[in-house]
C-alpha positions in Angstrom: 4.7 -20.3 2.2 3.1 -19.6 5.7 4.3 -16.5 7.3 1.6 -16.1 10.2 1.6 -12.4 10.2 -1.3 -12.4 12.3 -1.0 -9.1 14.9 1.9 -7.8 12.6 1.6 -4.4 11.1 3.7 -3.8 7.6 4.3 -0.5 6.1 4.6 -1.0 2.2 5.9 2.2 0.4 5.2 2.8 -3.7 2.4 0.6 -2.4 -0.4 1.4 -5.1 0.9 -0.4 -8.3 3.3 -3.2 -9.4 5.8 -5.0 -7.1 4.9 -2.8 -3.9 1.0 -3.8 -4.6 1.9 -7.0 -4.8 3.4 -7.1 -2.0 1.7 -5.5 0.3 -1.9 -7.5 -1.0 0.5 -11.0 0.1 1.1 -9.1 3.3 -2.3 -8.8 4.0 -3.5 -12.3 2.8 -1.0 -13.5 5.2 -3.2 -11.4 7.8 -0.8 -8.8 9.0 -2.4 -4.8 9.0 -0.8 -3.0 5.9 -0.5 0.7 5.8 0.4 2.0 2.4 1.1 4.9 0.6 1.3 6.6 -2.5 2.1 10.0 -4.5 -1.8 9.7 -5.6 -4.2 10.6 -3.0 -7.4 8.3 -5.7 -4.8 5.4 -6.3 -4.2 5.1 -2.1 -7.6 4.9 -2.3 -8.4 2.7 -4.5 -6.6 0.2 -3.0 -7.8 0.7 0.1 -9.7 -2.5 1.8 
């Protein structure tokens, strides 16, 4: 599915493992800016892009 998140910005919490990682990488394919977050300070970021 297109969502054209292009110029969107998504905050994704629980965002570095499982579902909220998933979701938040989908958000980003789709092109919108994801901010996450985490209780880990390393797993943020690792994820980080």
């Amino acid at each position: 599915m297109k969502l054209n998140l292009q110029g969107k910005t998504a905050l994704v919490t629980g965002s570095t493992s499982g579902i909220g990682k998933a979701i938040a990488s989908s958000l980003a394919e789709e092109g919108a800016a994801v901010i996450i977050n985490g209780r880990r300070e390393e797993k943020v970021n690792s994820n980080d892009r």
